[in-house]
ZADO-1210 file (C-alpha; in nm, 4 decimals, padded with zeros to 6 digits):
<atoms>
<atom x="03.5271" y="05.6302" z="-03.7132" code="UNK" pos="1"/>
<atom x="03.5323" y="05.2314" z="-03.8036" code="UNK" pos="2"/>
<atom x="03.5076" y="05.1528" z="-04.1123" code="UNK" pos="3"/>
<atom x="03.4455" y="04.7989" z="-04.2671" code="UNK" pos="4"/>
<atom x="03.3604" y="04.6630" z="-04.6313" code="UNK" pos="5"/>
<atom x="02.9498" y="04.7393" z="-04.5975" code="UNK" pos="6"/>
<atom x="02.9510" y="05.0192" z="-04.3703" code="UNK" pos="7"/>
<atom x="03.1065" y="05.3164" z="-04.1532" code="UNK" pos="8"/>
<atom x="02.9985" y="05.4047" z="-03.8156" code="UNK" pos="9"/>
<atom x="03.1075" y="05.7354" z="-03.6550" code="UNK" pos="10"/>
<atom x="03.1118" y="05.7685" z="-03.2477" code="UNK" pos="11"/>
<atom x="03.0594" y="06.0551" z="-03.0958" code="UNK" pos="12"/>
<atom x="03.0392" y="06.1577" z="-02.6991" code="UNK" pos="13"/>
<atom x="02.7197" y="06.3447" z="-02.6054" code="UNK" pos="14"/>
<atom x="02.5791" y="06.5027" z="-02.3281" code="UNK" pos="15"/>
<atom x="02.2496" y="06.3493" z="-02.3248" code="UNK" pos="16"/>
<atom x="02.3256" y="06.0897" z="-02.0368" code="UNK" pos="17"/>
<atom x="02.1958" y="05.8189" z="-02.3089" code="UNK" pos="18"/>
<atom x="02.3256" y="05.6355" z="-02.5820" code="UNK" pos="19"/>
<atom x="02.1421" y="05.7361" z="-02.9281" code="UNK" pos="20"/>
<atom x="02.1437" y="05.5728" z="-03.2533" code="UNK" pos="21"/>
<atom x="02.1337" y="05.7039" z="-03.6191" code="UNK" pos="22"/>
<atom x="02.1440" y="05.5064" z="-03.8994" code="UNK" pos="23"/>
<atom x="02.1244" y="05.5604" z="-04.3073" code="UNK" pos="24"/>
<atom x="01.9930" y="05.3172" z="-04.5511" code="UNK" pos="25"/>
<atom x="01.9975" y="05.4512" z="-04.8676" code="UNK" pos="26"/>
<atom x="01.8017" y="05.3366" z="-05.1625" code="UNK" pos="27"/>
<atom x="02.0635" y="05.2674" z="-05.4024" code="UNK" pos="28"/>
<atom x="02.1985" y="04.9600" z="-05.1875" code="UNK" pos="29"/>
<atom x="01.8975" y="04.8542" z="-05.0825" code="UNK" pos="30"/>
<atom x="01.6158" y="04.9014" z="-05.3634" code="UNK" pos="31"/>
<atom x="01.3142" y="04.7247" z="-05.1879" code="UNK" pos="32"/>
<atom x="01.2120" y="04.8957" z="-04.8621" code="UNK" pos="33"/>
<atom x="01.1365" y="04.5406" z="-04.6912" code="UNK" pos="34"/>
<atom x="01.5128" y="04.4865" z="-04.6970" code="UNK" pos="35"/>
<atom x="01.5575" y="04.8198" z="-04.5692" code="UNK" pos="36"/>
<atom x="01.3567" y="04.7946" z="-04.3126" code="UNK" pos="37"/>
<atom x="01.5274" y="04.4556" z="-04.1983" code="UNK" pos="38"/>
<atom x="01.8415" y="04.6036" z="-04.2168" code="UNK" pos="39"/>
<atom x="01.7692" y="04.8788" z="-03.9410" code="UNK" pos="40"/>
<atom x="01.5211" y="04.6662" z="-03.7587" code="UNK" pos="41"/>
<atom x="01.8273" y="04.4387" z="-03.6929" code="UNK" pos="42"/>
<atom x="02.0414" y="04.7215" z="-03.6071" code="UNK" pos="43"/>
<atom x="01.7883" y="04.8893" z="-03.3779" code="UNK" pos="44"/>
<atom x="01.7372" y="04.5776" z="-03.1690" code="UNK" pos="45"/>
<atom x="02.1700" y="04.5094" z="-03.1157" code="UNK" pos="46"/>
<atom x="02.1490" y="04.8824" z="-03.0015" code="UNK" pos="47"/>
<atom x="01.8500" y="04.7985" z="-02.7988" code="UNK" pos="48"/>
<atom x="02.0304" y="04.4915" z="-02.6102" code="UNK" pos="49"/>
<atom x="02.3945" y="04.6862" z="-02.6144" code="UNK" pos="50"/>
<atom x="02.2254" y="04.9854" z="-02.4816" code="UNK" pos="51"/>
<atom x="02.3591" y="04.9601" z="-02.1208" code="UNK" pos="52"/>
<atom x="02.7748" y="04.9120" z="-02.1959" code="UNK" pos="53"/>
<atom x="02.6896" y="05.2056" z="-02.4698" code="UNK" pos="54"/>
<atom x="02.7456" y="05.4924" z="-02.2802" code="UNK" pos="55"/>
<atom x="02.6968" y="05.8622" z="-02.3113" code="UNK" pos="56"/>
<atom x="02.7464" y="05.8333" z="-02.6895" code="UNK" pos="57"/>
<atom x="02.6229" y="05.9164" z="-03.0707" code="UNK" pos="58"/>
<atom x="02.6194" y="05.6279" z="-03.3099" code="UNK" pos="59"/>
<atom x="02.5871" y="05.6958" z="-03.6543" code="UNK" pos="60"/>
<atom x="02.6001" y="05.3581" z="-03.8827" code="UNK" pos="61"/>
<atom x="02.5876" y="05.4385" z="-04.2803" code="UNK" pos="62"/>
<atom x="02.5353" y="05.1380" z="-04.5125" code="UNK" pos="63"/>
<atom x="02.7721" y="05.1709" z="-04.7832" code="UNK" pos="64"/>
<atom x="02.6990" y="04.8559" z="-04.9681" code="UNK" pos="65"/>
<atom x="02.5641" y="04.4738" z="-04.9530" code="UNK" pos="66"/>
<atom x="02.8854" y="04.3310" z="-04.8470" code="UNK" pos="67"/>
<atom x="02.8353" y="04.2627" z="-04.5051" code="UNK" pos="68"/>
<atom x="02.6330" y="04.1279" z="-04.2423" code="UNK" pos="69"/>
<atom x="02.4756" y="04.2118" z="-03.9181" code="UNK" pos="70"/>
<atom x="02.6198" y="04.0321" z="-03.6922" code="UNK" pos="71"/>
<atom x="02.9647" y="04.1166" z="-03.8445" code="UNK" pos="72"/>
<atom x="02.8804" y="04.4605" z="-03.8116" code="UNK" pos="73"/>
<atom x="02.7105" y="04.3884" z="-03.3733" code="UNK" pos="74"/>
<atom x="03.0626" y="04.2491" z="-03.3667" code="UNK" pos="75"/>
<atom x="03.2725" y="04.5115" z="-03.5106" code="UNK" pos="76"/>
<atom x="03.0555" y="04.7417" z="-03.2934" code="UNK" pos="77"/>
<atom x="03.0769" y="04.5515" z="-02.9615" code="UNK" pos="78"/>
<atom x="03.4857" y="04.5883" z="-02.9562" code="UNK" pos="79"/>
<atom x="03.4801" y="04.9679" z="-02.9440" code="UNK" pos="80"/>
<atom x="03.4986" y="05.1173" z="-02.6273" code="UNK" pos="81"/>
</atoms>
């Protein structure tokens, strides 16, 4: 589990062959859905270009608050094996 001011993301091995991606935007950080939507738009498309060094693995990203940003977060992400 990494966690950082903004969010936690939980790894997980799998048995799928494929990296997957879950991620949780709740309401009460984000009130308007267009800024939900950005957030895991952006998200979805660092997975989509990180897919290949991924792995066999779960990713699970929860957004805990506004306190961060994305590419803080594709850079946290990037530097776990």
């Amino acid at each position: 589990m990494l966690t950082q001011p903004g969010f936690r993301a939980i790894f997980r091995a799998n048995t799928a062959g494929l990296p997957r991606l879950g991620l949780i935007v709740p309401k009460r950080v984000f009130p308007r859905a267009v800024d939900r939507n950005r957030v895991k738009r952006l998200l979805r498309e660092w997975f989509r270009r990180k897919r290949g060094s991924l792995g066999s693995s779960d990713i699970l990203i929860r957004v805990t608050g506004k306190g961060f940003s994305i590419v803080d977060v594709a850079n946290m992400l990037t530097r776990v094996p």
